[in-house]
N, C-alpha and C positions, 0 to 999 in steps of 0.2 A: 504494500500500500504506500501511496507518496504522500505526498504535505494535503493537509487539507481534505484527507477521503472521508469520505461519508459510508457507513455500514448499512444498508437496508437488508440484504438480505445475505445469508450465507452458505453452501448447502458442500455437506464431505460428508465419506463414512467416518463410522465412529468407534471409540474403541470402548468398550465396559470395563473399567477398573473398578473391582473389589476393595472393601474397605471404608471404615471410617476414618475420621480425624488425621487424616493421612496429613504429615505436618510437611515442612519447609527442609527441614532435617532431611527428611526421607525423600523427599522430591530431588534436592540437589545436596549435598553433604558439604561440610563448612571447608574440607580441605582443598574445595575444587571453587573456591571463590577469591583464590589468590590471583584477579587479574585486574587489568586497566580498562579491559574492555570486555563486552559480553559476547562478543565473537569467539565462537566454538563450543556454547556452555550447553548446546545443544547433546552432543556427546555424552554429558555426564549426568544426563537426566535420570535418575532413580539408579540411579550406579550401581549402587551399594546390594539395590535388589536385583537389581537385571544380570550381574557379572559375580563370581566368585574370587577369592583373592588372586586367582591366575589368570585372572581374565574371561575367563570361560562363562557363556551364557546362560543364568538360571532359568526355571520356568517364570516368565512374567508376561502380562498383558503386551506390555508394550515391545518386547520379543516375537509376539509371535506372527508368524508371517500373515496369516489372515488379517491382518488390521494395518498391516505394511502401508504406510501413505495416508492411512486416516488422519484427519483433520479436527475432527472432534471428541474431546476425551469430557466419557459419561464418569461422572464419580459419584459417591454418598455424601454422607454427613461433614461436616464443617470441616471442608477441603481446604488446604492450605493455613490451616493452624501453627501456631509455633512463632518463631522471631519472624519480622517482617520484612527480610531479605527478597530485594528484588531480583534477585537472581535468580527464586527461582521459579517464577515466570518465566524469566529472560528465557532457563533454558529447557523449558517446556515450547515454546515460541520457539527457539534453537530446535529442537526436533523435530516441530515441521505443524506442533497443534497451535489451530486457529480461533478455538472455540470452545468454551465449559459449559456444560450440564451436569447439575448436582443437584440435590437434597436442598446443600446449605453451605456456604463457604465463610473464610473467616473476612472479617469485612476488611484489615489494611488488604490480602494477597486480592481480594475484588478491585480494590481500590488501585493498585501495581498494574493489574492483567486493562484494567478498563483505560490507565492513560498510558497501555502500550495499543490500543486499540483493537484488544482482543476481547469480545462479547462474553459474558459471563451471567448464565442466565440458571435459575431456578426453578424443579418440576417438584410436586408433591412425591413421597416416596412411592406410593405405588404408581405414576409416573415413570421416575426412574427405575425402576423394577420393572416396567413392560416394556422400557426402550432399553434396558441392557438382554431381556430377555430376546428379544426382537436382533439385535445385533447379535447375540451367540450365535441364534439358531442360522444368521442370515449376513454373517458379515460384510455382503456387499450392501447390503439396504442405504440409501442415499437419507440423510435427516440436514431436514430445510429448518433452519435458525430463521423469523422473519422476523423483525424489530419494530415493524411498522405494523404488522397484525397482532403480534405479541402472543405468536405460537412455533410452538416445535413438531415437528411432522418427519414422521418417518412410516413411508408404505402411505397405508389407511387409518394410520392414525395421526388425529391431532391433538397436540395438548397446550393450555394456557401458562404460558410461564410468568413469574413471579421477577421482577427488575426494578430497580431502583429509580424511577422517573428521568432525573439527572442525567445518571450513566448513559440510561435508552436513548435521551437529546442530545446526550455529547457526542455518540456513535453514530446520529441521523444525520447531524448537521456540519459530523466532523470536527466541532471543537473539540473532544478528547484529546488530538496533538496541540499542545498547547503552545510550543515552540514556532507551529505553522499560524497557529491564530495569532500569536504574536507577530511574527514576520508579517503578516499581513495586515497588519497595523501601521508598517515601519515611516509611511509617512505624519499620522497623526505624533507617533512621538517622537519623529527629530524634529516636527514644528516645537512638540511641546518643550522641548528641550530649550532654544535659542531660548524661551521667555522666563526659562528661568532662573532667577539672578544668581545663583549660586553655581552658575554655568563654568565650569574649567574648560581651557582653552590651551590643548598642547603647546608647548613650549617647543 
C-alpha cells in the first residue's frame, strides 16, 4: 500500500491459529528485536514455535503448507497481549498477513497493527469457530474483510464484525498513515511556520 491508501475492502485465504492470549512474546521473541529496522522481522515470526533449536520445522499453523500465502490470520481471545512491542506486528506484516480476525485483541497491539494499516476486526466466538472451522475443512475458501459493510464473509457465510468507529474511518479514508496525512498538509504548515515568531533561520 502507498501514502494515503484507503482500505475498503480486502479479500485472502486465511489461516486458523489455535489458542488464546497468544502474547507478543510468543509472536516474535525479545532476542530477534535487536535491529534499526523492521526489514526481515518477517522470518522470525512465532520462531520459537515454528522451529526447534536446530532449526528444524515444528508442527504449526503457520508451517503448514495448506495456508502457504494466506493473508488472513483467524485467532481467539485477547490476541496480542503482553508488552506493547511493535515488532511484532511489524513481523507478522513481514510474513506476508494483511489482516486479523479474532474473538478479542489486546487494545495497544490493535492500536500498532491499525497505524501500520493492517485491519483488525472482531467476530463473536462462535463466529470464529465456524470461520476456522470452515478454513480446516476448506483451506482455499476466499474471506472478504468489507469495512464499509462491516462484515466478514467466507463461502455462504456472513458475519457482522465488531470495530472501533475511528480505526474503520482511518482505514476508509486513509488517514491511518499519518506521516502521508501529514505530508499532505506540507503547505499549510510551512505557511504556518514563516508566522511564527519564534521562527529559527539557518545560519
Amino acid at each position: 500500500m502507498g501514502d494515503h491508501d484507503v482500505l475498503v475492502r480486502l479479500e485472502g485465504r486465511g489461516i486458523p491459529l489455535e489458542g488464546n492470549d497468544i502474547d507478543t512474546d510468543r509472536i516474535i521473541p525479545a532476542r530477534f528485536m535487536k535491529c534499526v529496522t523492521f526489514e526481515g522481522l518477517g522470518r522470525y515470526a512465532f520462531y520459537d514455535e515454528r522451529f526447534d533449536e536446530q532449526g528444524r520445522e515444528k508442527t504449526h499453523e503457520l508451517n503448514d503448507l495448506r495456508y502457504k500465502g494466506a493473508q488472513i490470520l483467524i485467532v481467539g481471545r485477547n490476541f496480542g497481549c503482553g508488552s506493547s512491542r511493535e515488532h511484532a506486528p511489524q513481523s507478522l506484516k513481514g510474513f506476508g498477513i494483511r489482516a486479523f480476525v479474532g474473538e478479542s485483541f489486546a487494545e495497544i497491539f490493535r492500536g500498532n497493527c491499525s497505524s501500520m494499516g493492517l485491519p483488525v476486526v472482531r467476530l463473536s466466538h462462535d463466529d470464529i469457530r465456524k470461520l476456522k472451522e470452515t478454513v480446516k475443512e476448506s483451506p482455499d475458501t476466499v474471506i472478504t474483510i468489507d469495512l464499509e459493510k462491516k462484515t466478514v464473509s467466507a463461502g455462504d457465510m456472513v458475519f457482522e464484525i465488531d470495530m472501533p468507529e475511528t480505526l474503520r474511518r482511518a482505514l476508509l479514508s486513509g488517514t491511518w498513515d499519518s506521516t502521508a496525512t501529514l505530508l499532505s498538509h506540507r503547505e499549510e504548515i510551512v505557511a504556518h511556520e514563516k508566522e511564527l515568531p519564534y521562527r529559527f533561520t539557518a545560519v
